[in-house]
N, C-alpha and C positions, 0 to 999 in steps of 0.2 A: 166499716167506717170509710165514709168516700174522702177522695183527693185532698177537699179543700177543708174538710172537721177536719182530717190527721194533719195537713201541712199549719192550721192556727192552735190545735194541740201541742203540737210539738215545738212552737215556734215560741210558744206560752211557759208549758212545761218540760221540754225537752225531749231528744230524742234518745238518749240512750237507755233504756231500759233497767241496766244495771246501777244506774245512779239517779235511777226517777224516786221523788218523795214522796210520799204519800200525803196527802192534808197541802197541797200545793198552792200554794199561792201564787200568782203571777204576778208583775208590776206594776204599777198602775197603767191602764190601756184606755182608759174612756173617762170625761168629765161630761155632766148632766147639763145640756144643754136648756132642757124641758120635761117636762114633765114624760113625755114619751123621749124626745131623743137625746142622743147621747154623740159627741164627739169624740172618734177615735183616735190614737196618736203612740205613737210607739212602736207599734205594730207592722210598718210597711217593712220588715226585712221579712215578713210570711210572704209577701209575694200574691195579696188576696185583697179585692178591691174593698172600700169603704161599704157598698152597698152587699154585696156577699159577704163581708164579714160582718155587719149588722144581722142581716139574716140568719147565715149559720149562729151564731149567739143566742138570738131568739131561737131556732131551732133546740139548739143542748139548753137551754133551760126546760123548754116545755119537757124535753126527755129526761129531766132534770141528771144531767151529765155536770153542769154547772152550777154555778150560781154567783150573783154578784154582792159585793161588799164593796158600802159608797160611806166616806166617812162625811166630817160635816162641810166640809168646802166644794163637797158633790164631786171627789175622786172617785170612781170605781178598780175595783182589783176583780179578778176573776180567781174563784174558788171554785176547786176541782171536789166534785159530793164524792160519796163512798160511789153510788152507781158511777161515777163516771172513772173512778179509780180503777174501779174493777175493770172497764171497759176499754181504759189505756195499759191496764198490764195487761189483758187478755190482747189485742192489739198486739202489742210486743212480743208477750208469749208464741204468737204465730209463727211470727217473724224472725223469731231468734234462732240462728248460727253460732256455728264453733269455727274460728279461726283458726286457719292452717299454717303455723310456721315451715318456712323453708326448709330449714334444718329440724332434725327430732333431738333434745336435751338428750335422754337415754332413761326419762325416768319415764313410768308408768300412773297412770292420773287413773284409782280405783273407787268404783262409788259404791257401795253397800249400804243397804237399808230392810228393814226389817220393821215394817209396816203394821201395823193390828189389823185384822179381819174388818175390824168396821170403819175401815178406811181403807176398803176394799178400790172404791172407783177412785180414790187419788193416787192408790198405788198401783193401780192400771194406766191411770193418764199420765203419770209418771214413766212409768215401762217404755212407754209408747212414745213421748216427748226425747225418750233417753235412745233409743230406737231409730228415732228418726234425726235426732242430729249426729249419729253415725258413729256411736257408743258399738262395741263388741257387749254382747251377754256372754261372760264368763260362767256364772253360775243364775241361780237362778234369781236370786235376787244382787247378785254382785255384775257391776260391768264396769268396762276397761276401755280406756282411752289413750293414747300417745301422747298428748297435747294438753297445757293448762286449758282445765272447763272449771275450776271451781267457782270463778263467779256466775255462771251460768248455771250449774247447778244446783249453788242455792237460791237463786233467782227460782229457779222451776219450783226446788221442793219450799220454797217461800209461798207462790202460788196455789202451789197445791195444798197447805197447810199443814206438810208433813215433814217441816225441816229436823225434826227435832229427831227423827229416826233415821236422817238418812247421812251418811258417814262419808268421809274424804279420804283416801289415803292416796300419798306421794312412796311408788318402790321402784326402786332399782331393780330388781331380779323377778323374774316370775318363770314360773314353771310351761315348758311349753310355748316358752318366746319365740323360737322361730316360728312356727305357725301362728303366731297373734303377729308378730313382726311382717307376714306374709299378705295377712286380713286387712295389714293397714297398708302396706307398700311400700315399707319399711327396710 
């Protein structure tokens, strides 16, 4: 996704990921001037001129990422399609980090899940997602974090389509703390 689709993406429908809607509607941003054009208005806080954002528009339609809804006074709103849904939580999904508080509470942020075989590649992309934002593997399908992740977590397994197996626990004690306390720098 380049510069100027993410910066009217997000300018549209937002940038945090954990509180992006799905079926999104934006505000109204254009009234039909003609039959081809369209006047925009609303939109200079994206930061993205009248003629590039006509453009990019036409561009996510044709990829149909959007599409427009014009009622009868010739308002348009911009509606985010399923493909372009997909394509702003994949976006995000990239991008997403765990916050590091200064201080650690003392509780333990545990994530277990217990996936079926035929949802073998979400329970990989998962692994991997949980991996890379700097999750310990405890066990094999259990890992351990310091830090609140839970909205980020089901953010992920929301994505992957495997929220429904995959479990949160908040503990005070775990076995083997000094060495996981070590892992994180604790």
């Amino acid at each position: 996704m380049d510069y100027v689709t993410r910066r009217i993406l997000e300018g549209l429908f937002g940038k945090d990921p954990l509180k992006f809607s799905t079926n999104a509607v934006s505000p109204v941003v254009a009234k039909r001037r003609s039959k081809n054009r369209l006047s925009y208005y609303g939109v200079e806080q994206i930061g993205v001129s009248t003629r590039q954002l006509s453009k990019t528009f036409w561009q996510l339609r044709q990829q149909e990422i959007i599409d427009f809804l014009e009622d009868k006074e010739g308002n348009i709103q911009i509606v985010l399609t399923e493909a372009g849904e997909r394509k702003v939580l994949a976006y995000h999904l990239d991008n997403l980090t765990l916050k590091t508080p200064k201080h650690w509470d003392g509780y333990w942020r545990i994530v277990a899940f217990d996936i079926p075989e035929r949802k073998k590649r979400a329970r990989d992309a998962l692994t991997q997602k949980m991996k890379k934002l700097g999750l310990m593997q405890f066990q094999k399908s259990l890992w351990i974090y310091p830090h609140e992740c839970k909205n980020e977590i089901d953010f992920v397994a929301q994505i992957f389509e495997v929220g429904k197996y995959v479990h949160y626990i908040v503990a005070k004690n775990i076995t083997n703390e000094t060495l996981i306390r070590g892992r994180f720098g604790l």
